[in-house]
N, C-alpha and C positions, 0 to 999 in steps of 0.2 A: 443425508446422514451426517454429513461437515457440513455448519454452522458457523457464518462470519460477521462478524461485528466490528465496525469501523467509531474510531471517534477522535475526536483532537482536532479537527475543521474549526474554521474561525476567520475572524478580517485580521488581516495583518499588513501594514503599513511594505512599500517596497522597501527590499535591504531585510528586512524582518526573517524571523524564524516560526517555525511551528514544527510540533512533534507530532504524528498522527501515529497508533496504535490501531495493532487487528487481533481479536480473539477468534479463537476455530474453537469451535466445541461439539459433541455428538456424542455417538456412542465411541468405544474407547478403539474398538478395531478398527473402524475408520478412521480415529483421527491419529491412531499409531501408522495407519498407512499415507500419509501427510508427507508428499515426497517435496516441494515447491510450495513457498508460499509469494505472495508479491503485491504489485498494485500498479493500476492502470487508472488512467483520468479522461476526463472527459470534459471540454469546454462546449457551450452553447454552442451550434452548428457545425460542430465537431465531430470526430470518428472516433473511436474507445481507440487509445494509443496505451502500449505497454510505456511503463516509467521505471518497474524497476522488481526485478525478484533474486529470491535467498533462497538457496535447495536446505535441506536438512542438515548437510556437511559445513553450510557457510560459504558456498560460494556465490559472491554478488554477481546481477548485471545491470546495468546501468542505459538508459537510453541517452542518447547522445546528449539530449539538450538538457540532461541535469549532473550530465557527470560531472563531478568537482564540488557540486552545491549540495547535494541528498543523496543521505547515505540507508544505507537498509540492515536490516540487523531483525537477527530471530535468536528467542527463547523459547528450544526444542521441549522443556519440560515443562512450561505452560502453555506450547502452542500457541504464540504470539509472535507476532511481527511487528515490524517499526520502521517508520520512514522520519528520516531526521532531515527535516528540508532550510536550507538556510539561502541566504543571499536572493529571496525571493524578489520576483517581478511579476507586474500588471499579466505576462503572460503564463504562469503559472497557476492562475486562475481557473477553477475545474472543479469539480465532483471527482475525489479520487476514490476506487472501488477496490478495496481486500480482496483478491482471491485465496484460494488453494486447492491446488492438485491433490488428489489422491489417488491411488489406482488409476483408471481410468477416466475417474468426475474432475471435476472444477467445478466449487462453489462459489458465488461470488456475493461479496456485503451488498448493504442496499445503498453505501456511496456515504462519504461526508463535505461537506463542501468546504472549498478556500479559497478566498476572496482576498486577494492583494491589489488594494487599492488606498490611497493617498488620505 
């Protein structure tokens, strides 16, 4: 019933920034129950690791290895989310995936990719 679409992936140089963007979209009572929204990545031979979510109120959390560099940020009346990732490195490199909560589901995007390499 939530709908998520990821985009703003791209190659970017280390030190570099990127913005990535998530839309949720559905029917209206689902996505008015849209408690969490956030995003988790995923490297080549890797495990799906959370990075970072924004409840509906604005509170962030942060996984260790990006606090300081990416920041997370929602706009409750579009339903949108945002990852402002800066000061990137080679290991930051991943398929990052939009989720969101609602009720009791979790939907998740089909992934954008980011490539921080030289």
């Amino acid at each position: 019933q939530v709908r998520v679409v990821e985009s703003g992936g791209g190659l970017v140089q280390p030190g570099g920034s990127l913005r990535l963007s998530c839309a949720a979209s559905g029917d209206i009572r689902s996505v008015s129950r849209i408690y969490v929204m956030g995003w988790y990545r995923q490297a080549p031979g890797q495990q799906r690791d959370l990075v970072a979510t924004c409840t509906t109120a604005g509170s962030p959390s942060y996984a260790d290895s990006v606090k300081g560099r990416f920041t997370i940020s929602r706009d409750n009346a579009k339903s949108m989310v945002y990852l402002q990732m800066n000061s990137l490195t080679p290991e930051d490199t991943a398929v990052y995936f939009c989720t969101a909560g609602y009720g009791s589901n979790i939907s998740w995007g089909q992934g954008t990719q980011v490539t921080v390499s030289s």
